[in-house]
C-alpha positions, 0 to 999 in steps of 0.5 A: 500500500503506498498510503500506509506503512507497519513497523514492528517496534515498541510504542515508546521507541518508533523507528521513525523520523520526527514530525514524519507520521500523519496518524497513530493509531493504539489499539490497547498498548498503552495501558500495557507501557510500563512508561506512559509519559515517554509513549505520549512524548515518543507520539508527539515526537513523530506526529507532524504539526495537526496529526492525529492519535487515535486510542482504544485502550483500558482506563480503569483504577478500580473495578467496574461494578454495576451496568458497566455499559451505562458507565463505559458510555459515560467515559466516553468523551472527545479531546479538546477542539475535537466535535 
Protein backbone atom coordinates (compact mmCIF):
# COMPACT_ATOMS: atom_id res chain seq x y z
CA UNK A 1 0.00 0.00 0.00
CA UNK A 2 1.70 3.24 -0.60
CA UNK A 3 -0.79 5.44 1.73
CA UNK A 4 0.28 3.06 4.77
CA UNK A 5 3.46 1.69 6.27
CA UNK A 6 3.62 -1.05 9.50
CA UNK A 7 6.62 -1.23 11.53
CA UNK A 8 7.15 -3.53 14.16
CA UNK A 9 8.82 -1.73 17.30
CA UNK A 10 7.85 -0.82 20.91
CA UNK A 11 5.48 2.41 21.16
CA UNK A 12 7.70 4.19 23.36
CA UNK A 13 10.82 3.89 20.99
CA UNK A 14 9.11 4.15 16.93
CA UNK A 15 11.80 3.54 14.25
CA UNK A 16 10.64 6.63 12.71
CA UNK A 17 11.80 10.19 11.96
CA UNK A 18 10.40 13.10 13.58
CA UNK A 19 7.48 15.08 12.51
CA UNK A 20 7.02 12.07 9.97
CA UNK A 21 3.77 10.46 10.55
CA UNK A 22 0.26 11.72 9.80
CA UNK A 23 -1.81 9.28 12.07
CA UNK A 24 -1.24 6.74 15.25
CA UNK A 25 -3.45 4.63 15.68
CA UNK A 26 -3.24 2.23 19.57
CA UNK A 27 -5.34 -0.27 19.77
CA UNK A 28 -4.78 -1.48 23.56
CA UNK A 29 -0.89 -0.93 24.12
CA UNK A 30 -0.68 1.81 26.23
CA UNK A 31 -2.21 0.59 29.11
CA UNK A 32 0.03 -2.26 28.71
CA UNK A 33 3.70 0.73 28.58
CA UNK A 34 5.46 0.39 31.83
CA UNK A 35 6.40 4.47 30.99
CA UNK A 36 3.40 6.02 29.95
CA UNK A 37 4.82 9.55 29.89
CA UNK A 38 7.53 8.58 27.40
CA UNK A 39 4.58 6.68 24.78
CA UNK A 40 2.83 10.41 24.70
CA UNK A 41 6.28 12.30 24.24
CA UNK A 42 7.52 9.20 21.56
CA UNK A 43 3.57 10.29 19.58
CA UNK A 44 4.15 13.77 19.69
CA UNK A 45 7.96 13.26 18.53
CA UNK A 46 6.66 11.59 15.10
CA UNK A 47 3.15 13.42 14.54
CA UNK A 48 3.95 16.07 12.19
CA UNK A 49 2.33 19.61 13.09
CA UNK A 50 -2.01 18.74 13.02
CA UNK A 51 -2.00 14.86 13.41
CA UNK A 52 -3.89 12.84 14.72
CA UNK A 53 -3.83 9.92 17.66
CA UNK A 54 -6.38 7.68 17.72
CA UNK A 55 -6.60 5.28 21.07
CA UNK A 56 -8.64 2.31 22.06
CA UNK A 57 -7.38 1.39 25.31
CA UNK A 58 -8.13 0.47 29.10
CA UNK A 59 -8.52 3.13 31.61
CA UNK A 60 -9.83 1.96 34.70
CA UNK A 61 -8.33 2.14 38.55
CA UNK A 62 -10.82 0.35 40.11
CA UNK A 63 -13.01 -2.26 39.42
CA UNK A 64 -16.28 -1.89 37.04
CA UNK A 65 -19.35 -2.78 39.27
CA UNK A 66 -22.90 -2.13 38.43
CA UNK A 67 -24.01 -1.86 34.43
CA UNK A 68 -20.65 -1.29 33.06
CA UNK A 69 -22.19 -0.46 29.51
CA UNK A 70 -24.03 2.81 31.04
CA UNK A 71 -20.74 3.69 32.81
CA UNK A 72 -18.46 2.64 29.56
CA UNK A 73 -20.91 5.28 27.89
CA UNK A 74 -20.09 7.81 30.46
CA UNK A 75 -16.40 7.51 29.86
CA UNK A 76 -16.78 8.10 26.61
CA UNK A 77 -15.76 11.89 25.56
CA UNK A 78 -13.67 13.94 22.73
CA UNK A 79 -10.43 15.77 23.23
CA UNK A 80 -10.47 19.30 23.41
CA UNK A 81 -11.14 21.42 19.58
CA UNK A 82 -12.39 17.94 18.68
CA UNK A 83 -16.62 17.81 18.00
Amino acid sequence: MPNAEFHLATIDRLPLANASVDVVISNCVINLATDKPAVFREIARVLKPGGRLAVSDIALKQRCRGNWRRMSWRMWGVLPGQS
